[in-house]
C-alpha positions in Angstrom: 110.2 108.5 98.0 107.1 110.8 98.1 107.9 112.0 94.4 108.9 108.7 93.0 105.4 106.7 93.9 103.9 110.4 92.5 105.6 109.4 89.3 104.6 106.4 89.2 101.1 106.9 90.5 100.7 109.5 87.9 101.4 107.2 84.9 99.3 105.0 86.6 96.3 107.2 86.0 97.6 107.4 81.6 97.3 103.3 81.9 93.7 102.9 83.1 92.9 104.5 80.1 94.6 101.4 78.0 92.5 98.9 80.2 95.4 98.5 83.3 93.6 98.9 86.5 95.5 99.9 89.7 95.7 96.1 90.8 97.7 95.2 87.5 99.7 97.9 86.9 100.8 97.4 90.7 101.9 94.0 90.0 103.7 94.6 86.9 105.5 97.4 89.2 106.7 94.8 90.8 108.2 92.7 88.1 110.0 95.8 87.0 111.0 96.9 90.1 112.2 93.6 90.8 114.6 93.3 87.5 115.9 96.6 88.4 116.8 96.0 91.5 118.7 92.6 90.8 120.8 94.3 88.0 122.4 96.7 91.0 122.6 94.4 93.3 124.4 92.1 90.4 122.0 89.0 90.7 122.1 86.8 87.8 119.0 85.8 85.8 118.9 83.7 82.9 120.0 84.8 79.5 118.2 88.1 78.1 116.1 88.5 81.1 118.1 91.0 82.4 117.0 94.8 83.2 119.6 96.1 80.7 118.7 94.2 77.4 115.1 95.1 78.3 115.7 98.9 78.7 117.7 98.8 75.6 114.6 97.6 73.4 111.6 99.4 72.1 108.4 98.8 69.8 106.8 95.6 69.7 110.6 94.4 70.0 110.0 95.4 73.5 106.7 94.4 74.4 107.7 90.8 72.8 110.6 90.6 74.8 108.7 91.4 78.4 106.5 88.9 77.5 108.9 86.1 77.1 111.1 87.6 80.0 108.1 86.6 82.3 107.6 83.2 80.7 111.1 82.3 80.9 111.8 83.8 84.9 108.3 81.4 85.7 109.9 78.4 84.4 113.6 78.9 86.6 114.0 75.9 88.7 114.5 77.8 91.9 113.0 80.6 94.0 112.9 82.8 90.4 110.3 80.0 89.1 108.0 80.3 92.2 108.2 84.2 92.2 107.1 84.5 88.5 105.0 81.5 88.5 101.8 82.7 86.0 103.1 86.2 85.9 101.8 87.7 82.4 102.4 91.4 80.4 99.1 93.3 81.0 101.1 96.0 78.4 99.8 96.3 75.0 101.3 99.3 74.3 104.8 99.5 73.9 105.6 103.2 74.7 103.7 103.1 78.0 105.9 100.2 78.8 109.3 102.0 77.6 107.8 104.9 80.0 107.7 103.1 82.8 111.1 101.4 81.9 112.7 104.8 82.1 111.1 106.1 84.7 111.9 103.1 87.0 116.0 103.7 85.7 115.9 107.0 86.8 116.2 105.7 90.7 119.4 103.7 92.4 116.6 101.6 94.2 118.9 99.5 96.0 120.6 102.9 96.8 118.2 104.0 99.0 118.5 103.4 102.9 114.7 101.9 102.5 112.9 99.1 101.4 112.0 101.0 98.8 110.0 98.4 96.5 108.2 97.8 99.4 107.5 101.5 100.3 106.8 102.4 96.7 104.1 99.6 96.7 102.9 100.8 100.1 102.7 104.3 98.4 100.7 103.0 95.7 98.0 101.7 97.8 98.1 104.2 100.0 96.9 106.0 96.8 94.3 104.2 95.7 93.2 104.0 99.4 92.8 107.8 99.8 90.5 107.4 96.4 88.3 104.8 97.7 89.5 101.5 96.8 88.7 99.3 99.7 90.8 97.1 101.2 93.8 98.0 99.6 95.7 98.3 102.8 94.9 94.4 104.0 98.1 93.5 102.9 100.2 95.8 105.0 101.0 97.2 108.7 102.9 100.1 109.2 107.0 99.8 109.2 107.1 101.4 112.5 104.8 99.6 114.2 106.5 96.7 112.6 109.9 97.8 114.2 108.6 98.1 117.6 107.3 94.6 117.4 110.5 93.1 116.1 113.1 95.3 118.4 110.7 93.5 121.2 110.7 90.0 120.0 114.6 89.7 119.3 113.7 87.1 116.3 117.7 86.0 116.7 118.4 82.7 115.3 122.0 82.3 116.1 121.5 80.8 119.2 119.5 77.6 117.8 120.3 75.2 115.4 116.5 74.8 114.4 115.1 78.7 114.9 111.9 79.0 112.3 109.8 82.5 111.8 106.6 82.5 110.6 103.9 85.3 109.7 100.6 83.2 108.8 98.9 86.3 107.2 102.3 87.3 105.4 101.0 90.1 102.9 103.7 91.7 101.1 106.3 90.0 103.8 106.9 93.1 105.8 107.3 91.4 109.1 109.7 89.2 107.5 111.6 91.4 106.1 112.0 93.6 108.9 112.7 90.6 111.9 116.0 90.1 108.6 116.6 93.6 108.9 116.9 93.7 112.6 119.3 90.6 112.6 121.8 92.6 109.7 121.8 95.9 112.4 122.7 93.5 115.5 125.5 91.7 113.9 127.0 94.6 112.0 125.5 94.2 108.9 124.9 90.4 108.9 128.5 88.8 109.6 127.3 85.3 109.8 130.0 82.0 109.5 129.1 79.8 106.5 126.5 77.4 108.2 124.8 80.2 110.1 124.4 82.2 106.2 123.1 79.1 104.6 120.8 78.3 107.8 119.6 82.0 108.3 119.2 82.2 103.6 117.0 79.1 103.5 115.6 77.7 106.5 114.7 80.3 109.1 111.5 82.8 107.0 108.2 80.7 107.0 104.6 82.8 105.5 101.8 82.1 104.0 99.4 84.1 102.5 95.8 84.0 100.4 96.3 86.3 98.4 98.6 85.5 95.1 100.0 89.5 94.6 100.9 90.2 97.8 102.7 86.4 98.4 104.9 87.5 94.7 106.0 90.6 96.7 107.3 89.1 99.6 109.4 86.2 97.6 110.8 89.3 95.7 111.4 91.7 98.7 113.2 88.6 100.8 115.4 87.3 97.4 116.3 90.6 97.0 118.1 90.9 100.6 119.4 87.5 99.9 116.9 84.9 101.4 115.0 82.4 99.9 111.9 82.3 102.3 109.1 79.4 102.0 105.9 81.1 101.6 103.0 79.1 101.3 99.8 80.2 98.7 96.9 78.9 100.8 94.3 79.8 103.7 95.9 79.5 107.2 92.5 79.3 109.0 90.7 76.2 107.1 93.4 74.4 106.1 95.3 72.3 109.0 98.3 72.9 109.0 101.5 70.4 108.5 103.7 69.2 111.8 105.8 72.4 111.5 106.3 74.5 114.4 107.8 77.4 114.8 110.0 79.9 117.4 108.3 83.0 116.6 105.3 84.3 115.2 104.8 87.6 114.2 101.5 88.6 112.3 98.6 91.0 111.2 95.5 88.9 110.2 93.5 90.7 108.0 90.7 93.1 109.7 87.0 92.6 109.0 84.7 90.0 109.1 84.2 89.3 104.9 84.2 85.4 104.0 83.7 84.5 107.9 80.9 82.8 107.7 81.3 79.7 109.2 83.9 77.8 111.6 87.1 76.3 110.4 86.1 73.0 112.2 89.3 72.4 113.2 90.2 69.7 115.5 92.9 71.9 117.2 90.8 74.8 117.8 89.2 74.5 121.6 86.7 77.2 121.0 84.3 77.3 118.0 83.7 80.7 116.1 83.3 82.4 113.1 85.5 85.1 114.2 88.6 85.4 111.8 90.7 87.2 114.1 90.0 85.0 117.2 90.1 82.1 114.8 93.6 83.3 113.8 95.2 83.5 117.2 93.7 79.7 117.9 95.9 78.9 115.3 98.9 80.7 116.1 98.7 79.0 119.6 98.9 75.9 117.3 102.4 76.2 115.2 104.4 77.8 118.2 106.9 75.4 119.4 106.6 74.6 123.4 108.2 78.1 125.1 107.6 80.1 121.4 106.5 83.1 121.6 103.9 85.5 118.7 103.4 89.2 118.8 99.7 89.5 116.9 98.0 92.5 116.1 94.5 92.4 116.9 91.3 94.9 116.6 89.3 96.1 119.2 86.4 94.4 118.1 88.2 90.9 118.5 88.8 91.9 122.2 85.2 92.4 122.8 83.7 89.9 120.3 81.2 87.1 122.1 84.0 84.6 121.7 86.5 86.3 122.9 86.2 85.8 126.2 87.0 82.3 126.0 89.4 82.1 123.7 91.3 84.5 125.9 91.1 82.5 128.8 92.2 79.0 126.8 94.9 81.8 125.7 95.8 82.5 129.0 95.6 78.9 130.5 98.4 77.2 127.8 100.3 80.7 127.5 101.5 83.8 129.2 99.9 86.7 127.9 102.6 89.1 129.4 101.9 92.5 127.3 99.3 94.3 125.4 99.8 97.4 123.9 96.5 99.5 122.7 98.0 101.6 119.4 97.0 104.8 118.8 94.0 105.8 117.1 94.4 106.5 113.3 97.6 104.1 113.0 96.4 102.3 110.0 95.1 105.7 108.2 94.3 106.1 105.3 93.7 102.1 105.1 91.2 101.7 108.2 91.4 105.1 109.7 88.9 104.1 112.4 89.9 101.3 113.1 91.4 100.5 116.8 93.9 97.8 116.8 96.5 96.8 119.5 99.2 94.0 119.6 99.5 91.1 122.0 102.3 89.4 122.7 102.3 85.8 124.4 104.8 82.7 125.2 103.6 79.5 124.5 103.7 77.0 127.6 103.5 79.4 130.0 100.2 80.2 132.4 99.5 84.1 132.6 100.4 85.4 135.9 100.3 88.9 134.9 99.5 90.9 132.1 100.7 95.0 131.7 99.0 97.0 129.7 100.6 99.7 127.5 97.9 102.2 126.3 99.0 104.2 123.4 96.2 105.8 122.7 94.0 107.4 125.7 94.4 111.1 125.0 97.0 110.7 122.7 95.9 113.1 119.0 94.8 110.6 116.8 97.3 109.5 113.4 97.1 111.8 110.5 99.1 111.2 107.3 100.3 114.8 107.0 99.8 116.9 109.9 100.6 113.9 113.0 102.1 110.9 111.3 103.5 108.0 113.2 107.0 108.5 113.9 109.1 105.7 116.2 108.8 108.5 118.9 104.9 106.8 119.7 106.7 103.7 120.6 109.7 104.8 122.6 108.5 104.5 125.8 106.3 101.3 125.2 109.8 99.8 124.2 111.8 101.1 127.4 109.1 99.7 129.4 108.7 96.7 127.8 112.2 95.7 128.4 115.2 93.5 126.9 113.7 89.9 127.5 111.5 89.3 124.6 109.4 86.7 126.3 108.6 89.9 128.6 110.2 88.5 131.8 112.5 91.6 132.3 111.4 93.7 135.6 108.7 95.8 135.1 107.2 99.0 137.4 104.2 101.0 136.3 106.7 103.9 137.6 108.8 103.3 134.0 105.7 105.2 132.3 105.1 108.6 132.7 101.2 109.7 132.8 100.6 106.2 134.4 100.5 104.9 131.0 101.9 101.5 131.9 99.7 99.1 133.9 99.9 95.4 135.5 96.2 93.4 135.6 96.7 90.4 137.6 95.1 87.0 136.3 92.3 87.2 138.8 91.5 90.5 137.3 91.4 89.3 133.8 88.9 86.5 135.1 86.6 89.1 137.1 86.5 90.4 133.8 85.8 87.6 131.6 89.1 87.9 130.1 87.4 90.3 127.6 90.6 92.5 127.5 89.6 95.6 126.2 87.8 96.2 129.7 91.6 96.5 131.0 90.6 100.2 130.9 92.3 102.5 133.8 93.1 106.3 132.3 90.1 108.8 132.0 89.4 109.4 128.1 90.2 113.2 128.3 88.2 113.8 125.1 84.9 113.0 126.2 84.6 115.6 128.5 85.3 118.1 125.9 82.1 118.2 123.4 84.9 119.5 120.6 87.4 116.6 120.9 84.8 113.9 120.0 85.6 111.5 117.6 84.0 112.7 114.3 80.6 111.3 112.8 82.2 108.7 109.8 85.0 107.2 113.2 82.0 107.2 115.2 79.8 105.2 112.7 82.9 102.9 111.5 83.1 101.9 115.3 79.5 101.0 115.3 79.6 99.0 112.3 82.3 97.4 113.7 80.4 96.3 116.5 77.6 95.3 114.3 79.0 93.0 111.8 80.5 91.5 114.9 77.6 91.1 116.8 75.7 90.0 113.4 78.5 87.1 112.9 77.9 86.0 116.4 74.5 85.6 116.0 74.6 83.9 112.7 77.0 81.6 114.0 74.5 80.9 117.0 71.5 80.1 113.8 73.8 77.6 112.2 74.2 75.8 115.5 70.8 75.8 116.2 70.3 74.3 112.6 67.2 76.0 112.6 66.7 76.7 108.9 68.0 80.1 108.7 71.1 80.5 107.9 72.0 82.5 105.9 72.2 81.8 101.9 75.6 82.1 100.3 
């Protein structure tokens, strides 16, 4: 995989020079990719949009044809139409698009034991990450950690006749795709009666997501495994959402604090704040069902944000905040290489009794890309100890974890401590005793502007209440 995205980052670089930036070229990966992959897997498209009457064109002949393949795919009645909808040729020249085309036929995509669109796009941006582009990784979490979650939530919806999963923040679907992924290896490969198929292909994968590129790629990865998700274009914060609830939620709001200005001013948020991520888990506590349960992954500076503290306690009032797991430093390089994020996982209609702690990351070497990646290994033992019941209910002993890295915080503790949950602290921090395993300078300063912008929103949010005349201008 690591020489295909170096092909295709390389050509990437001859493009710019015909006026294709990264965030294009990316996308018309996509549409290739896509037309690729459906020839192997045999998918039928409508007349003359298929991969091999493309690849056998060249000249303007070819460019023409793209052009009108896109056209026609956006104007398909079903799931095809929404996937291209608006989707135009950025290629003017017609031997960088016959490059591409044979560069793309060299690989048996759907050959690959990978989601290999996925990962290629992943590579991509990992790429222009490592040269600067910001926020290029907003759109994705890491497959492993991804693969913890899932393996922990059981997103199974044999069992109930109405079973909906939803990721909010979708990005490129990678949640999605993996809670389909896990349901294929449980049931050997995805051996479903008729009504269970038709169920599980149209009516089970819920998103939504800002962001139009990213909300393309995840129609194209589901179709291509055979499920026609509903994905919703749209903001999941400021716009209420419909009477829809669902069983699961699993989701990575986006970090940061850009375009959080100002409060949704929702009627079904208890707790008013500017705060995207705190705003985010308000409303995943909205669109769970009555016993559903979310797994969200949440930065540090959500857990100690002003708000927090009372969001967390509505949190743990109307749900059972049964786990946390703090994830090890570095496991979102090269997107947010300092950022510190952990997951929370919760059932709706529950009250918190308890809530253990997995820490990940106390004196664990931070994430590197090359010389300490993230391998499944980081997550064994949160798994083992997490146990089999996914709404965390399986018995549990701190004993389970070895280097006492498993802890239970009763709800009395939480309230001693505000229910600001990143004070649910209990291992010694190795590394600061030791002068040389400090966290270097740039981590150190990302953590502090971390803190900043947070504390900054806070206060601005505490201007606008005061409506004293200085807010600030847009």
């Amino acid at each position: 995989m690591s020489d295909i995205v170096q092909k295709l980052w390389g050509f990437c670089h001859t493009l710019r020079h015909e006026g294709i930036d990264y965030g294009d070229y990316i996308e018309q990966i996509t549409y290739l990719l896509f037309l690729k992959m459906s020839d192997e897997r045999g998918i039928d498209l409508p007349e003359k949009c298929d991969w091999q009457t493309l690849k056998e064109l060249s000249g303007t002949e070819l460019t023409d044809h793209y052009t009108d393949t896109l056209r026609t795919l956006g104007k398909a009645d079903d799931l095809l139409g929404d996937i291209f909808a608006g989707a135009l040729s950025r290629f003017h020249n017609p031997v960088s698009l016959k490059k591409i085309i044979s560069l793309i036929d060299e690989t048996e995509w759907t050959g690959l034991d990978i989601d290999v669109k996925a990962m290629a796009f992943e590579g991509l941006l990992e790429k222009a990450a490592s040269e600067g582009k910001k926020g290029a990784g907003q759109y994705f979490t890491p497959r492993i950690v991804i693969q913890t979650i899932v393996r922990c939530m059981k997103p199974d919806p044999r069992g109930k006749r109405e079973f909906f999963i939803m990721d909010p923040a979708c990005g490129s679907g990678g949640f999605l795709v993996c809670a389909y992924e896990w349901l294929k290896a449980v049931t050997a490969g995805g051996a479903f009666d008729r009504d269970l198929a038709k169920r599980i292909k149209s009516s089970t994968y819920f998103g939504q997501e800002l962001v139009e590129r990213p909300r393309r790629l995840a129609l194209m990865n589901l179709y291509l495994h055979g499920i026609e998700p509903e994905i919703e274009l749209g903001d999941s914060i400021y716009e209420v959402p419909d009477a829809r609830r669902f069983d699961v939620v699993l989701t990575n709001p986006p970090f940061g604090t850009k375009g959080a200005n100002q409060s949704p001013g929702r009627e079904d948020f208890t707790i008013e704040t500017s705060n995207k991520q705190l705003n985010f888990i308000q409303h995943v506590m909205t669109i769970l069902k009555p016993g559903g349960r979310a797994a969200v992954v949440v930065p540090d500076n959500v857990l100690f944000a002003d708000a927090a503290g009372e969001v967390f306690k509505v949190l743990c009032e109307d749900c059972d905040l049964h786990t946390v797991i703090r994830l090890p430093d570095g496991t979102f390089t090269p997107y947010s290489p300092g950022t510190k994020t952990n997951v929370i996982f919760f059932t709706k209609g529950i009250p918190t009794e308890h809530t253990w702690v997995y820490d990940c990351r106390t004196n664990v070497p931070k994430i590197t890309k090359k010389d300490r990646p993230l391998t499944r290994e980081h997550f064994a033992e949160f798994e083992r100890c997490f146990g089999d019941d996914p709404n965390g209910r399986s018995p549990r002993d701190p004993k389970d974890s070895e280097g006492d890295r498993w802890h239970r915080f009763h709800i009395s503790e939480l309230k001693e401590r505000d229910y600001k949950i990143d004070s649910l602290k209990w291992l010694r921090d190795e590394s600061l005793e030791n002068g040389e395993d400090l966290p270097l300078p740039e981590e150190l300063a990302a953590e502090a502007i971390d803190e900043l912008e947070a504390a900054v929103a806070e206060l601005q949010a505490i201007l606008d209440l005061m409506g004293n005349g200085y807010a600030a201008e847009e």
